[in-house]
C-alpha positions in Angstrom: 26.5 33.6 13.3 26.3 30.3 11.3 22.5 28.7 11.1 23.5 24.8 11.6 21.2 23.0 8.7 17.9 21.7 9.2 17.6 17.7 8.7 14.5 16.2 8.7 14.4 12.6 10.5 11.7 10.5 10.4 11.0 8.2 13.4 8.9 5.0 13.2 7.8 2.6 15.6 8.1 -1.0 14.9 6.5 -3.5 17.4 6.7 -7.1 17.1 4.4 -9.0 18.1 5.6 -13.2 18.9 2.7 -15.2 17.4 2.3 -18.3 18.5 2.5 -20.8 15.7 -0.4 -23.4 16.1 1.1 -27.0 16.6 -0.9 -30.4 16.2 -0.6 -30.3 20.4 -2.7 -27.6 20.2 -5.7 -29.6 18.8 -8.0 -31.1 21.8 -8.1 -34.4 20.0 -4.3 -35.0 20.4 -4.4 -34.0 23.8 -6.8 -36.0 24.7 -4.8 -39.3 23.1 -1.3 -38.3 24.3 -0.2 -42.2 23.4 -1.1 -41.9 19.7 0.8 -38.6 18.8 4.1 -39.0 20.4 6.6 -35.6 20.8 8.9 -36.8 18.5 9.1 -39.5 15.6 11.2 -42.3 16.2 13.2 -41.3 12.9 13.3 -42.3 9.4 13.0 -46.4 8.4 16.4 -48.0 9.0 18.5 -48.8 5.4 17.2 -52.3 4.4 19.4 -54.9 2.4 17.0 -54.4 -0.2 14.7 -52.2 -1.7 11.0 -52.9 -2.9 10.7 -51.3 -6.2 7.3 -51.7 -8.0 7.7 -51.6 -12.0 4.9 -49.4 -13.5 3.5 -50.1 -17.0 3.0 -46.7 -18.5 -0.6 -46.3 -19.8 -1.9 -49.2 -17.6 -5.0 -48.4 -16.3 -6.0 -50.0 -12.4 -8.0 -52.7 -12.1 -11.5 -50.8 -11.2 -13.1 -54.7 -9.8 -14.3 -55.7 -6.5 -12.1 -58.0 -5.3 -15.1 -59.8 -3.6 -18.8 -60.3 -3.8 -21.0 -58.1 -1.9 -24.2 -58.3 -0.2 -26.8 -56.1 -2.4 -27.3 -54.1 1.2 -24.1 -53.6 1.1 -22.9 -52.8 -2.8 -26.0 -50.0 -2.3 -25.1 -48.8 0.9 -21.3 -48.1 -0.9 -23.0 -46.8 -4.2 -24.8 -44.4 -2.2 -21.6 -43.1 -0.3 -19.5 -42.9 -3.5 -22.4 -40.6 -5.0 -22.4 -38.5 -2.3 -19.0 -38.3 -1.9 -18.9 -37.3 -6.0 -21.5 -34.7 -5.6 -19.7 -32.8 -2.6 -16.3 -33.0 -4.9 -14.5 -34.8 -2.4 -13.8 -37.4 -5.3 -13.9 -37.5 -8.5 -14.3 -40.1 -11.4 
């Protein structure tokens, strides 16, 4: 009598498991201010008849001036924020 051959199988289970992907719905704040967040955007800006282009000088450095006076209160109140702001790494020079 003929011995049929042994094959090995190996048998695996495989669940999958739907994870919800978190949406900006999903955040109390938006829900809360349904008007602000709407489902959809309206789309992209229409074509215009013409496009704003803003030459760039390469090397130019910004203009780092107030464009107004400020009340001393004020100018240290901001001084205060930006060093603060600097030593938490939020910004940086």
């Amino acid at each position: 009598m003929l011995r049929s051959p042994v094959i090995p199988i190996k048998l695996s289970l495989v669940t999958f498991m739907h994870l919800k992907v978190p949406t900006i719905h999903d955040q109390p704040i938006v829900s809360k201010f349904p008007d602000v967040f709407p489902d959809e955007l309206p789309g992209i800006p229409p074509v215009r008849e013409v496009d704003i282009n803003i030459e760039l000088i390469p090397g130019a450095e910004p203009i780092s001036k107030a464009s107004y006076r400020m009340d001393p209160v004020e100018l240290k109140e901001l001084k205060d924020q930006l060093q603060e702001l600097l030593e938490r790494g939020f910004i940086r020079p």
